[in-house]
C-alpha positions in Angstrom: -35.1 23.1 -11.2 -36.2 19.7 -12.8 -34.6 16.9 -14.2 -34.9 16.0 -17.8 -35.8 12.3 -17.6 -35.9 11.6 -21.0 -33.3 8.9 -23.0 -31.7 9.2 -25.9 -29.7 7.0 -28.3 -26.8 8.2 -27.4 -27.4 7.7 -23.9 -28.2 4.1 -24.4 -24.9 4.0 -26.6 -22.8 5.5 -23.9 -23.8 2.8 -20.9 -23.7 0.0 -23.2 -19.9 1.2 -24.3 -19.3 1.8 -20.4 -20.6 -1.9 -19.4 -18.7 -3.7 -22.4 -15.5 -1.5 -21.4 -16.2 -2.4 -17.6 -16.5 -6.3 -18.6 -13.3 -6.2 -20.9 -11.1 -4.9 -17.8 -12.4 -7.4 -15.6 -11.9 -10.3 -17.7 -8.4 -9.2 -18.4 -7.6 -8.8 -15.1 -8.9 -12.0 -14.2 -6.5 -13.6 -16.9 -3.7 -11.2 -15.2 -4.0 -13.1 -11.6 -4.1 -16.1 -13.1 -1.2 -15.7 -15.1 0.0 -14.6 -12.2 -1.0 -17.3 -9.6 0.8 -19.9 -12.3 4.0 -18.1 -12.5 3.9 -17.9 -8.8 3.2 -21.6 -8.0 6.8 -23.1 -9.2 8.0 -20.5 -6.9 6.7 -21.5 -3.6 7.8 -25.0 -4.5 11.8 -23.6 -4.6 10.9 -21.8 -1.3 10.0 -24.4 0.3 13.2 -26.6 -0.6 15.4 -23.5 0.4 13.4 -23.4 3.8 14.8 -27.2 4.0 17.9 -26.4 3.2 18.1 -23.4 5.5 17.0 -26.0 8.6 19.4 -28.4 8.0 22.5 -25.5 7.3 21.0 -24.4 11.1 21.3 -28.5 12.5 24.6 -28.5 11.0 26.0 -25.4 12.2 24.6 -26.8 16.0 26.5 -29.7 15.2 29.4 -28.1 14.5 29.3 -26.1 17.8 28.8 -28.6 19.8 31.9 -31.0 18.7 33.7 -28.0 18.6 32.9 -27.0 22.1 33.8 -31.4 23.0 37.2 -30.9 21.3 38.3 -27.9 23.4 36.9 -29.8 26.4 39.3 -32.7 25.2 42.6 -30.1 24.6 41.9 -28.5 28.2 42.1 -32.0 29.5 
């Protein structure tokens, strides 16, 4: 059995489509994460204030405990 080396236009035709097509899915996927990346940024900033918020929710809730905790000490007095 041997193999038929030989190119044709229409093979030429068919790796040319195949690298444009390959090029156009990259590029549009690039402009996908970056769309993306942007839409993503103004998010992490609101996390990080809710992450702040959380904290000091936590120190007051500690707070609370612990002048609850002085007031029975007070009432069993």
């Amino acid at each position: 059995m041997t193999i038929d080396w030989t190119v044709n236009a229409s093979h030429i035709i068919t790796a040319i489509t195949l690298a444009i097509g390959a090029a156009g899915i990259i590029y549009t996927l690039r402009s996908d994460v970056n769309t993306i990346k942007a839409e993503i940024a103004p998010i992490k900033a609101d996390l990080k204030q809710l992450v702040n918020v959380l904290v000091q929710i936590g120190r007051q809730d500690e707070q609370i405990k612990s002048l609850t905790h002085r007031v029975d000490k007070l009432e069993n007095q």
